[in-house]
N, CA, C and O atoms as a MOPAC input file, in Angstrom:
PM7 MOZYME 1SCF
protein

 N    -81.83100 1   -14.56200 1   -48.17200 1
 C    -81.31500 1   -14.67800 1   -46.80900 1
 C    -81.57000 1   -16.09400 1   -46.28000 1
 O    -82.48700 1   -16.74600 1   -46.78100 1
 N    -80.61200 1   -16.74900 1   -45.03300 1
 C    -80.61200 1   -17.82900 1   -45.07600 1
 C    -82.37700 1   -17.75800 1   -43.65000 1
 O    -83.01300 1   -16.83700 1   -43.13800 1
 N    -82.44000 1   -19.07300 1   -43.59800 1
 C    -83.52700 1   -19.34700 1   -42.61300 1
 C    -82.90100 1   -18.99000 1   -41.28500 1
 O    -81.71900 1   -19.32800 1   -41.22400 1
 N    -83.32600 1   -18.46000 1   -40.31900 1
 C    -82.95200 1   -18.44300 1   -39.17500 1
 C    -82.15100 1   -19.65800 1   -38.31900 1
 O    -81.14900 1   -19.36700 1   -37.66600 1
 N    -82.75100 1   -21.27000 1   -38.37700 1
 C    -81.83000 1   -21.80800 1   -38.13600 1
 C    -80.87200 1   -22.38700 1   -38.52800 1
 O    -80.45600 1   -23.40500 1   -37.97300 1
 N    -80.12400 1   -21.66300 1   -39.94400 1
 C    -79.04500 1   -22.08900 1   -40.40000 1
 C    -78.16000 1   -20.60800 1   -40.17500 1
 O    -77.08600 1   -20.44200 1   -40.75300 1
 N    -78.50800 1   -19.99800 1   -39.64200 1
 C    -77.27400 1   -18.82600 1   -38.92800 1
 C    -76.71000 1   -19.52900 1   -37.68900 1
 O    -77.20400 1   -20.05800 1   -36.69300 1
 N    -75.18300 1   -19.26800 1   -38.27100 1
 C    -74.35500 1   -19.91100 1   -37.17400 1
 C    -74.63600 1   -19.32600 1   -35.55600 1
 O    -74.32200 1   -20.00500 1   -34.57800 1
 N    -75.30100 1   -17.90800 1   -35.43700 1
 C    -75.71300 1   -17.71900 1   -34.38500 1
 C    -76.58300 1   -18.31900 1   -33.56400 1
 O    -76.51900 1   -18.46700 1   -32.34400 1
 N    -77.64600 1   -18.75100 1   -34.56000 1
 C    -78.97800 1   -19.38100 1   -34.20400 1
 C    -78.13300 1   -20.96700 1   -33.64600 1
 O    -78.26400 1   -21.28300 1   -32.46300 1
 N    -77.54200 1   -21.60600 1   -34.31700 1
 C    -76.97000 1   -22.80700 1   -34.11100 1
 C    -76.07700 1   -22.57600 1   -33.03300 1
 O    -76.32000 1   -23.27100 1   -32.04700 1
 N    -74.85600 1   -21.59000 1   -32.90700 1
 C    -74.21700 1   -21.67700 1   -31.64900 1
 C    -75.06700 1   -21.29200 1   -30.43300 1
 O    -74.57700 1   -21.64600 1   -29.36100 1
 N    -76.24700 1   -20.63700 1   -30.37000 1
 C    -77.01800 1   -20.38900 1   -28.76800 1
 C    -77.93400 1   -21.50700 1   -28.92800 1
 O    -78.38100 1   -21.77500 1   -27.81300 1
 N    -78.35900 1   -22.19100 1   -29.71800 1
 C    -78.52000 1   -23.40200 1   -29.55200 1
 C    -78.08900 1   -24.72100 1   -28.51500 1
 O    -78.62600 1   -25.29000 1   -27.56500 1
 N    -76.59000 1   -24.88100 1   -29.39700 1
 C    -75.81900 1   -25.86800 1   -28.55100 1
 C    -75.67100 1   -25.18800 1   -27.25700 1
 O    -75.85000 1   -26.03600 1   -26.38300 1
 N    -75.39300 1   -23.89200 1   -26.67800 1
 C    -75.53900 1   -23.36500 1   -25.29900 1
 C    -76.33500 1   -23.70300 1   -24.50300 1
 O    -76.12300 1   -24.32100 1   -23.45900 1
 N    -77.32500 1   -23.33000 1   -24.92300 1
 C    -78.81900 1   -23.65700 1   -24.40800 1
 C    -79.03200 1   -25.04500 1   -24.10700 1
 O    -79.99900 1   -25.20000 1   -23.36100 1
 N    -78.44300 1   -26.11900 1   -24.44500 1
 C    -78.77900 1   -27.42900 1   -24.49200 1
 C    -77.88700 1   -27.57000 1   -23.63700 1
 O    -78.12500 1   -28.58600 1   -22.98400 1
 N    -76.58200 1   -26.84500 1   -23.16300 1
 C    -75.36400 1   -27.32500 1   -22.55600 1
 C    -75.68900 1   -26.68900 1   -21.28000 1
 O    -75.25900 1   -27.16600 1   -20.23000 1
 N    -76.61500 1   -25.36300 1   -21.30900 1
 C    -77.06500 1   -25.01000 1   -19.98800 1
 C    -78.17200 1   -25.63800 1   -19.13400 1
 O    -78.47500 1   -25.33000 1   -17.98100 1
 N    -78.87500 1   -26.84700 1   -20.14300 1
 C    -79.87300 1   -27.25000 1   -19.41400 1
 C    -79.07400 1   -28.67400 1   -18.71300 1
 O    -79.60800 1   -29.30300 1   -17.79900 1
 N    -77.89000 1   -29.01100 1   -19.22600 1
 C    -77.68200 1   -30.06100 1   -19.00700 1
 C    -76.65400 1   -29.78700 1   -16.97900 1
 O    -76.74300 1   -30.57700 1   -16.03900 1
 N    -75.73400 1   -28.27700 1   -17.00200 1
 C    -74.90800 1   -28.05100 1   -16.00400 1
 C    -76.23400 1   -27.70300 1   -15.40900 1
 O    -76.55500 1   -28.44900 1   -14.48400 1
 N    -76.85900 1   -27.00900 1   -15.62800 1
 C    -78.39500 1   -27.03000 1   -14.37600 1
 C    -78.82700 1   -27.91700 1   -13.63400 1
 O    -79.00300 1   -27.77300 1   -12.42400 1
 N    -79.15400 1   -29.44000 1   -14.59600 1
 C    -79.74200 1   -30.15500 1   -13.79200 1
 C    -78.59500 1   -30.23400 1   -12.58600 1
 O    -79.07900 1   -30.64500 1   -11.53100 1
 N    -77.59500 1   -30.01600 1   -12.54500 1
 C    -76.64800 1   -30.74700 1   -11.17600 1
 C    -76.66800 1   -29.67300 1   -10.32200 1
 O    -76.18600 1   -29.96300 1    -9.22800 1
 N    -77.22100 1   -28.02600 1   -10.46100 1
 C    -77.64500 1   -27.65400 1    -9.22900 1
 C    -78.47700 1   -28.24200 1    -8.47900 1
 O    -79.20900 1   -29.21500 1    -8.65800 1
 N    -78.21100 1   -27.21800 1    -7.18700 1
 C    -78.90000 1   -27.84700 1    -5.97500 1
 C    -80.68300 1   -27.74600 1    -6.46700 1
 O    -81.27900 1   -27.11200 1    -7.33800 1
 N    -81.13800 1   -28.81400 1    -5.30300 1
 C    -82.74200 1   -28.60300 1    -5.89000 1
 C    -83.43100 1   -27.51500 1    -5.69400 1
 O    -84.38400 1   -27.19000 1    -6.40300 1
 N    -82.87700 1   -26.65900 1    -4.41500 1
 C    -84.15900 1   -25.55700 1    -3.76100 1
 C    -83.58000 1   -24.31000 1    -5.23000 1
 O    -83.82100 1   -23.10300 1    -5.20900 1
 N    -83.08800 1   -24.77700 1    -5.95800 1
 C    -82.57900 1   -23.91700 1    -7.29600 1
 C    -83.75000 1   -23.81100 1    -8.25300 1
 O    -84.03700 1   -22.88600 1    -9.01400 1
 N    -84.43900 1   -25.11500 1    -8.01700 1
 C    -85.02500 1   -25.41400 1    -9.52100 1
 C    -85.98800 1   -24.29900 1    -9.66300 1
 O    -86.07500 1   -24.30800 1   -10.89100 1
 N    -86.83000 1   -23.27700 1    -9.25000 1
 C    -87.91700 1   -22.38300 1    -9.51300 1
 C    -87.00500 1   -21.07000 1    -9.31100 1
 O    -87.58300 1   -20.04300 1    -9.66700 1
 N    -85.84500 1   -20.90800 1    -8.86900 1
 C    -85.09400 1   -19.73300 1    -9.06600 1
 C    -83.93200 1   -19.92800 1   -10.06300 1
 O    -84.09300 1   -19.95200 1   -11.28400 1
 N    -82.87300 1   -20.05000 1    -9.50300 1
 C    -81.66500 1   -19.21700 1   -10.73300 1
 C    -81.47700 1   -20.56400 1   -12.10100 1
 O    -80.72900 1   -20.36600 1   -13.05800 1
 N    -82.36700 1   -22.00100 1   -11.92700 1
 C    -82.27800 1   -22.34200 1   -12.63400 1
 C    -83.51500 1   -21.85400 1   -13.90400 1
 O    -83.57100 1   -21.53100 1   -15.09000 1
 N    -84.15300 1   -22.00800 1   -13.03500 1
 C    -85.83800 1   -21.44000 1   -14.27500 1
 C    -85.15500 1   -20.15900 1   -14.98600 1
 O    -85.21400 1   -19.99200 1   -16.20400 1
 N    -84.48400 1   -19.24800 1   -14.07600 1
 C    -84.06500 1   -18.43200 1   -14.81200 1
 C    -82.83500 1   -18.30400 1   -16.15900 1
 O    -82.73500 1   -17.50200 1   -17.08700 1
 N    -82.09000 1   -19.37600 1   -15.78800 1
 C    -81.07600 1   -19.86600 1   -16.63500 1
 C    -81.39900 1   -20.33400 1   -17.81300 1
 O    -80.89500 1   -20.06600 1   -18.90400 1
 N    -82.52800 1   -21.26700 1   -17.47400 1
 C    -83.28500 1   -21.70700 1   -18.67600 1
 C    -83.76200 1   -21.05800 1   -19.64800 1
 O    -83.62100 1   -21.17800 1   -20.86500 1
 N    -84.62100 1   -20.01600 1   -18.70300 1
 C    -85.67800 1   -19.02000 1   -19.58800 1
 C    -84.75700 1   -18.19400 1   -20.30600 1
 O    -85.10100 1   -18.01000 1   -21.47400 1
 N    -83.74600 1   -17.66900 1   -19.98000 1
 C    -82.77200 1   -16.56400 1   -20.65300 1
 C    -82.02000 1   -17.07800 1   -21.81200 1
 O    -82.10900 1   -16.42500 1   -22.85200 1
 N    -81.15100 1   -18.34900 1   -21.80200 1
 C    -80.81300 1   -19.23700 1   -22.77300 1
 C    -81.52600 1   -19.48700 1   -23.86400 1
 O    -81.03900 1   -19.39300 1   -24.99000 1
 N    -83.07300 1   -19.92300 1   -23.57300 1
 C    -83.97700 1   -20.22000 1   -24.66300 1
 C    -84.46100 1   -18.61400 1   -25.41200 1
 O    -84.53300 1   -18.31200 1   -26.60300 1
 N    -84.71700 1   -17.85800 1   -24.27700 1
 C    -85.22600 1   -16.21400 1   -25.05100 1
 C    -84.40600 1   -16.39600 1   -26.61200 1
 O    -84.76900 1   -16.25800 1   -27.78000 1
 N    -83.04700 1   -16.80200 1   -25.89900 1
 C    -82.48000 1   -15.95500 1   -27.26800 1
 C    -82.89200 1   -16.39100 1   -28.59200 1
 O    -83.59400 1   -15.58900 1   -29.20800 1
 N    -82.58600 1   -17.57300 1   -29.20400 1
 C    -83.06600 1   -18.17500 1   -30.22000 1
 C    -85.06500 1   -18.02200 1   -30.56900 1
 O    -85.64100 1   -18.01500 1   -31.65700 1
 N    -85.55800 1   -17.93600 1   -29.37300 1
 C    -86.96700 1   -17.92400 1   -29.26500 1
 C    -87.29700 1   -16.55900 1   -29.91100 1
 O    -88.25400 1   -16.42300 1   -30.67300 1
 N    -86.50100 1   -15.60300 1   -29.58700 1
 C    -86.90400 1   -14.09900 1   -30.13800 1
 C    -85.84100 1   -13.63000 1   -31.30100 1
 O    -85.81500 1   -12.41900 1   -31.52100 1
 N    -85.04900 1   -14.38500 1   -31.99100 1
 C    -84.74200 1   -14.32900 1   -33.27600 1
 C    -86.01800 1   -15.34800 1   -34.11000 1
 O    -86.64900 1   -15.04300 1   -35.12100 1
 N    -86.10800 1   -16.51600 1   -33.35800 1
 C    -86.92800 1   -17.11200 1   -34.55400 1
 C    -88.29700 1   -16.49400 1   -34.65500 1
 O    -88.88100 1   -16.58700 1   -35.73400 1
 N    -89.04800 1   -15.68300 1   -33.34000 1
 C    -90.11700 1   -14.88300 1   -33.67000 1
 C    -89.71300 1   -13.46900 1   -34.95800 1
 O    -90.23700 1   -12.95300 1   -35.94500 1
 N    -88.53000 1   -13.34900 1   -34.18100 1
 C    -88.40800 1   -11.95700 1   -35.09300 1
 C    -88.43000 1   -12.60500 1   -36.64700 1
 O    -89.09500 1   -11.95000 1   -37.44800 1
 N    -87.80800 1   -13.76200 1   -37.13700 1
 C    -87.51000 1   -14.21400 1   -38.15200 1
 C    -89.18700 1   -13.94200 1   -39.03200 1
 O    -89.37200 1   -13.36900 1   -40.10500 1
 N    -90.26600 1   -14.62400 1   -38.05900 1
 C    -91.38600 1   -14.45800 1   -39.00800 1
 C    -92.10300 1   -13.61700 1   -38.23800 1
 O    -93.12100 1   -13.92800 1   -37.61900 1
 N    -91.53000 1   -12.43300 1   -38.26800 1
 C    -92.24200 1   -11.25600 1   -38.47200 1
 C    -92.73900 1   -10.48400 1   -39.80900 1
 O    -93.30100 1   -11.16100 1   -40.67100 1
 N    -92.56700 1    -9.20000 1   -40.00000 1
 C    -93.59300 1    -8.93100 1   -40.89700 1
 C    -92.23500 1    -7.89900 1   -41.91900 1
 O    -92.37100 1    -7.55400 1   -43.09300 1
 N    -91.47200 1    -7.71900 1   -41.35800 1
 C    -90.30300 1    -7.15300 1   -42.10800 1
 C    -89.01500 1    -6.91300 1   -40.87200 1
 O    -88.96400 1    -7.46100 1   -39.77100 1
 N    -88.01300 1    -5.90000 1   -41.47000 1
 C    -86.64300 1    -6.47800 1   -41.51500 1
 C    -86.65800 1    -5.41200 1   -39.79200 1
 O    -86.10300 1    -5.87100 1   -38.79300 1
 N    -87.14900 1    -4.46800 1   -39.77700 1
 C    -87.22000 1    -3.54100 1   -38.87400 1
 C    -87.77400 1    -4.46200 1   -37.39900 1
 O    -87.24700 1    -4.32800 1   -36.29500 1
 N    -88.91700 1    -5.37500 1   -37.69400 1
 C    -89.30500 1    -5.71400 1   -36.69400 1
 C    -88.47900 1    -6.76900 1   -36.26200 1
 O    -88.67000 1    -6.97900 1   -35.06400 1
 N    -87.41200 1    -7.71800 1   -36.89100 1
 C    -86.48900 1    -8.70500 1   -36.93800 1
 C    -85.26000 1    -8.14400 1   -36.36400 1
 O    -84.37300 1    -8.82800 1   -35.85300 1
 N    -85.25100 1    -6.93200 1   -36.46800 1
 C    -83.95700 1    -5.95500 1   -35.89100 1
 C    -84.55100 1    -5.82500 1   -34.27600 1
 O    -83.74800 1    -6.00200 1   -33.36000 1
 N    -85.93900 1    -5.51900 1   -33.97900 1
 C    -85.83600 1    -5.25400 1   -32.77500 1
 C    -86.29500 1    -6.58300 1   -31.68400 1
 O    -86.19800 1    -6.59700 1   -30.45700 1
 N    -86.79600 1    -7.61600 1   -32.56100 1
 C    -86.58500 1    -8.81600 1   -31.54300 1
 C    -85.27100 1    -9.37800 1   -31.73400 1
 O    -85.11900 1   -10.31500 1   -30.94900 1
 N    -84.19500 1    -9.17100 1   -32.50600 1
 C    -82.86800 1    -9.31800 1   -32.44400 1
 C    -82.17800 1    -8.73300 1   -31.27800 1
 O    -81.36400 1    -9.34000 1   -30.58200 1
 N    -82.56200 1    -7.49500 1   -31.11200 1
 C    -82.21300 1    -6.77600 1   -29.66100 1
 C    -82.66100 1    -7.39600 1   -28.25400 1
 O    -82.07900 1    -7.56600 1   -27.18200 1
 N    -83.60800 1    -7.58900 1   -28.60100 1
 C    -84.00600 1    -8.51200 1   -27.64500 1
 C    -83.27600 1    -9.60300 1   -27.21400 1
 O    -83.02900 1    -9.51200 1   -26.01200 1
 N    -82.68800 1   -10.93800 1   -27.91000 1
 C    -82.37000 1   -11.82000 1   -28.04600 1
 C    -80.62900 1   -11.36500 1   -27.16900 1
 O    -79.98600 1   -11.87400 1   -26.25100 1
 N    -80.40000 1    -9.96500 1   -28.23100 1
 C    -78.77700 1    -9.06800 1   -27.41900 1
 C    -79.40800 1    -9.20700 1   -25.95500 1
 O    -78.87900 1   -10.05200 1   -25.23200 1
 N    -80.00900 1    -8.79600 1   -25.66400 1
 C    -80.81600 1    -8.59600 1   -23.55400 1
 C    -80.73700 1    -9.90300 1   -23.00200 1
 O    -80.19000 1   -10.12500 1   -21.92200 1
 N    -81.19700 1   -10.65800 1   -23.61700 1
 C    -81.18400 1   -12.16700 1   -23.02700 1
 C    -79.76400 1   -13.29700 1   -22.51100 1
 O    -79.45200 1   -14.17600 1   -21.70800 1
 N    -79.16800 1   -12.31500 1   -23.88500 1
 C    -77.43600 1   -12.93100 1   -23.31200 1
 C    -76.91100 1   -11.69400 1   -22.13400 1
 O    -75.87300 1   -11.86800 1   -21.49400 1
 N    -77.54300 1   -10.77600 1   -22.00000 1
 C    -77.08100 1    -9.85900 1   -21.29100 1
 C    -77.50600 1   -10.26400 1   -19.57400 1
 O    -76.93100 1    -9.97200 1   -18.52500 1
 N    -78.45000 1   -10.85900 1   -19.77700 1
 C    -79.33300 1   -11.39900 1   -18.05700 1
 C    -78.82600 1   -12.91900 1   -18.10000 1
 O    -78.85600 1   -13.39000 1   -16.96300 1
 N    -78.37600 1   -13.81900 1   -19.04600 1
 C    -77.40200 1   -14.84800 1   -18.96400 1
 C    -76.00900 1   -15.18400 1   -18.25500 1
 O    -75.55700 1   -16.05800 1   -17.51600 1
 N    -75.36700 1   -13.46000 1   -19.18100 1
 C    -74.31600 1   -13.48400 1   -18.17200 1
 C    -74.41300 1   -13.12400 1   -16.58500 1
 O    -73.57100 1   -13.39000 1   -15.72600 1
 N    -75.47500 1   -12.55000 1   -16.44200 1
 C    -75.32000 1   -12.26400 1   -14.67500 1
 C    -75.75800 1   -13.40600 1   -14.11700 1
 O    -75.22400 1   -13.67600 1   -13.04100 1
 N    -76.49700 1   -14.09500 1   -14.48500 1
 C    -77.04900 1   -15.69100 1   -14.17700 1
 C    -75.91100 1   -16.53100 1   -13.87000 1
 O    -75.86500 1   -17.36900 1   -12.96900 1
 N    -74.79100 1   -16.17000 1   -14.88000 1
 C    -73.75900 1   -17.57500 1   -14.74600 1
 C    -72.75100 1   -16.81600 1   -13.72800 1
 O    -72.32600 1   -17.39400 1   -12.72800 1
 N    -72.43800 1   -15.63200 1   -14.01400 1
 C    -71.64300 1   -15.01200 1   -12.41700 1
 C    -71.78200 1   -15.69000 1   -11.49800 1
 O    -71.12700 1   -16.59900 1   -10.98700 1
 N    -73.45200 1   -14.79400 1   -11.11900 1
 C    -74.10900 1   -15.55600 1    -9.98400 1
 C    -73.92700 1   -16.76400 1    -9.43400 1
 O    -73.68200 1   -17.09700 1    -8.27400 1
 N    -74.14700 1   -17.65100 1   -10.86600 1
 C    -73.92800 1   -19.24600 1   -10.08400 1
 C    -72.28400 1   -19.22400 1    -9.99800 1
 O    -71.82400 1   -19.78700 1    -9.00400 1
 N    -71.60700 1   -18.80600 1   -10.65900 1
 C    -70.11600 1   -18.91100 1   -10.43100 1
 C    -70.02400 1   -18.74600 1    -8.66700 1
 O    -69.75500 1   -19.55300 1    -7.77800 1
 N    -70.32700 1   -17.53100 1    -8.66700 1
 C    -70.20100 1   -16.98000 1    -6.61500 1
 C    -70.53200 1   -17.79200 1    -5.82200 1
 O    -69.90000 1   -17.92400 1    -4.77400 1
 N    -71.65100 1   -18.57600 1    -6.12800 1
 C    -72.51500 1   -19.27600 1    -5.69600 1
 C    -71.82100 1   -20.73500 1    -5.50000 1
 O    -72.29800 1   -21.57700 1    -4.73900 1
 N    -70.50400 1   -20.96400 1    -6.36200 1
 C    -70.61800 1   -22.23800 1    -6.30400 1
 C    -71.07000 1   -23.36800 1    -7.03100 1
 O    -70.68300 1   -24.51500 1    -6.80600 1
 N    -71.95300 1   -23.02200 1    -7.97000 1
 C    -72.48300 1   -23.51200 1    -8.65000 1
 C    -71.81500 1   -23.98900 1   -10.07100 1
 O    -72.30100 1   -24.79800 1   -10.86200 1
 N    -71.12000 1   -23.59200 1   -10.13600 1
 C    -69.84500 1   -23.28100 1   -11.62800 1
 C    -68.89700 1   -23.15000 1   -11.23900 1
 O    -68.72000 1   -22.21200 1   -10.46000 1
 N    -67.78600 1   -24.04200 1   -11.59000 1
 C    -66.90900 1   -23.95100 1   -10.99800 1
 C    -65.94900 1   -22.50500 1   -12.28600 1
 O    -66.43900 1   -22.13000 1   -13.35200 1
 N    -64.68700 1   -22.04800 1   -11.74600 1
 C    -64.54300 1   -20.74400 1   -12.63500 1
 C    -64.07500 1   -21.16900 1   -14.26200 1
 O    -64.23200 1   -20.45800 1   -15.25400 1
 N    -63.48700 1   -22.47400 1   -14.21700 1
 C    -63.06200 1   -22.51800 1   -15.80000 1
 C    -64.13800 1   -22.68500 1   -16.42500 1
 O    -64.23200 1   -22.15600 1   -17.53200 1
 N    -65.29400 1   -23.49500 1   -15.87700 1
 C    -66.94100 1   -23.72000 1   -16.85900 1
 C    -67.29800 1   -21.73500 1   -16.88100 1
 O    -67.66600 1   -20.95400 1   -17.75800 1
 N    -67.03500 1   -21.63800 1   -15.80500 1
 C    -67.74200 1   -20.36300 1   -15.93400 1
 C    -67.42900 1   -19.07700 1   -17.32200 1
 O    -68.22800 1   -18.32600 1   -17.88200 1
 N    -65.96500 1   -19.25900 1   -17.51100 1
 C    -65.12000 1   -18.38000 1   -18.18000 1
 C    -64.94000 1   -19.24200 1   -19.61100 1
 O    -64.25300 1   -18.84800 1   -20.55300 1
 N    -65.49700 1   -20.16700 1   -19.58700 1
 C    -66.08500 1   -20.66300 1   -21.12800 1
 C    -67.58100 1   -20.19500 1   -21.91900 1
 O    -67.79600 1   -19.71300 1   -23.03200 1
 N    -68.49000 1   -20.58700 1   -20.77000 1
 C    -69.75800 1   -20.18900 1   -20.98500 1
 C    -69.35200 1   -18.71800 1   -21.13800 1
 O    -69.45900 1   -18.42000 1   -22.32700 1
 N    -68.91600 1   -17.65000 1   -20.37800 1
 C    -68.92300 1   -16.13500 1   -20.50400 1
 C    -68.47600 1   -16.00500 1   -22.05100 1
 O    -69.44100 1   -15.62700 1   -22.71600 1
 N    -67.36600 1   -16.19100 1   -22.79800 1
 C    -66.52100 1   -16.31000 1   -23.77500 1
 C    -67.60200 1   -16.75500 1   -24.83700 1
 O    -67.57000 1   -16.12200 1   -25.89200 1
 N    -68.56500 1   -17.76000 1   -24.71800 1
 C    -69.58600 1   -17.96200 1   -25.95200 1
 C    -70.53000 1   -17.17600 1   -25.71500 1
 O    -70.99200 1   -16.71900 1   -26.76000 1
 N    -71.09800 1   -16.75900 1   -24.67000 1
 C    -71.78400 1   -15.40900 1   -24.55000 1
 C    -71.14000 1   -14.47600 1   -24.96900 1
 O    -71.95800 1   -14.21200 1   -25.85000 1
 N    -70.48800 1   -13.84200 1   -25.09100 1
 C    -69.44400 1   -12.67900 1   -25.87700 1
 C    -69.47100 1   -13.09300 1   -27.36300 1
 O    -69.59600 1   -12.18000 1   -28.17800 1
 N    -69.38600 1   -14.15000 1   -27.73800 1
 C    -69.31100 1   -14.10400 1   -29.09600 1
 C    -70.72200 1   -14.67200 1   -29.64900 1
 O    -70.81100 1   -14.53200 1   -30.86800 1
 N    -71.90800 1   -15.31300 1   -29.00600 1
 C    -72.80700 1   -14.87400 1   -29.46900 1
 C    -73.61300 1   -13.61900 1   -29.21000 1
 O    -74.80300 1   -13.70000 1   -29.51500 1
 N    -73.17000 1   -12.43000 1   -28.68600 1
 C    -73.47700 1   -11.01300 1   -28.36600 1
 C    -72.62800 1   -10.07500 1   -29.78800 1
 O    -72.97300 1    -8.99400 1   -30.26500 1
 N    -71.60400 1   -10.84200 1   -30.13500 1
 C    -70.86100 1   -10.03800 1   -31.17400 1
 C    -72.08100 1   -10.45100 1   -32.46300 1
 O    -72.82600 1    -9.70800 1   -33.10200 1
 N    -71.94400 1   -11.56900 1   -32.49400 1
 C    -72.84800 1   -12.16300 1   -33.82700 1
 C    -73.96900 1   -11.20100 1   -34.02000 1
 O    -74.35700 1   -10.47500 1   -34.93600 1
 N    -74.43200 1   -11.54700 1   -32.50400 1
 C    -76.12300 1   -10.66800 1   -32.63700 1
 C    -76.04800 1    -9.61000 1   -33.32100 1
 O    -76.80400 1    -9.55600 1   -34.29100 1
 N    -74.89500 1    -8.12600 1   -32.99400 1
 C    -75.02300 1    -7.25100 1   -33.25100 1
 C    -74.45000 1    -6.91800 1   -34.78800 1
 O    -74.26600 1    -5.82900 1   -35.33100 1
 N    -74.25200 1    -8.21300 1   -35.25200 1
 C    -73.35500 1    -8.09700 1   -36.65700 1
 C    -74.84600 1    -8.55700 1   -37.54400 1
 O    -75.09400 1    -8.26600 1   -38.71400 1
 N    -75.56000 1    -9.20900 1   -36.76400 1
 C    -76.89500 1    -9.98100 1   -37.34200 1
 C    -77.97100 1    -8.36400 1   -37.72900 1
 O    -78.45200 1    -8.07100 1   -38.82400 1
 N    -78.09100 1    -7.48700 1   -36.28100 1
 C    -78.74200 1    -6.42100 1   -36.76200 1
 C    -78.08400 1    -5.85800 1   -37.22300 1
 O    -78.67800 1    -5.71800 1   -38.29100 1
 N    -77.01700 1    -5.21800 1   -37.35000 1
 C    -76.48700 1    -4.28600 1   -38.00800 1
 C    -76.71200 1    -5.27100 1   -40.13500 1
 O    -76.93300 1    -4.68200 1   -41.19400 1
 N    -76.62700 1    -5.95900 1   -40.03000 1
 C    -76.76400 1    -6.76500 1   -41.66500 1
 C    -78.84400 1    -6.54000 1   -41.82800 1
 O    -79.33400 1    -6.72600 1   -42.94200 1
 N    -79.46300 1    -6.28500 1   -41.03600 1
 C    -80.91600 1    -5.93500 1   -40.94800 1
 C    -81.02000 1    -4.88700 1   -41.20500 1
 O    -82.17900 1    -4.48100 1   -41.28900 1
 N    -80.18000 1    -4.15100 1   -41.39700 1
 C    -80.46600 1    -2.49800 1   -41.68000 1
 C    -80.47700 1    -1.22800 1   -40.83700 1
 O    -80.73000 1    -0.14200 1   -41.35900 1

């Protein structure tokens, strides 16, 4: 099996994650300890709890911090709504970011389901 960061999953929430820290910084400031910390933290979960699951102790426990990682894009997307409503995103950024969330949510579940 390949290393965790050579799954195209691991690599596409990657580049996300780097692309969400970058539309963050241009929220407003009274943001920075709310919906951005949170933007952050949810983006990074994901890769953070595949690569824990990765060196875990077998395939079962890699399946359920994989699920995990599924939750994290799941509190992502309400994050980027949010800032969508908000103003914060304008709707075509918004309905891009949603669209790579969807397809790294498909991956995930193609990732556990290949875990057993």
């Amino acid at each position: 099996m390949k290393s965790v960061e050579e799954l195209d999953v691991f690599q596409k929430a990657h580049r996300l994650t780097l692309e969400l820290y970058k539309l963050t910084a241009l929220f407003p400031v009274e943001e920075k300890y709310g919906l951005v910390s949170q933007i952050r933290r949810a983006a990074s979960s994901i890769n953070a709890n595949l690569m824990e699951g990765s060196h875990r102790n077998n395939s079962g426990e890699y399946r359920h911090f994989t699920g995990i990682s599924k939750g994290s894009v799941g509190e992502l997307k309400y994050h980027i709504l949010l800032s969508r409503d908000l103003g914060y995103l304008d709707s075509d950024c918004y309905i891009v970011l949603k669209n790579e969330l969807e397809e790294i949510s498909r991956m995930l579940t193609g990732l556990i389901k290949s875990l057993g």
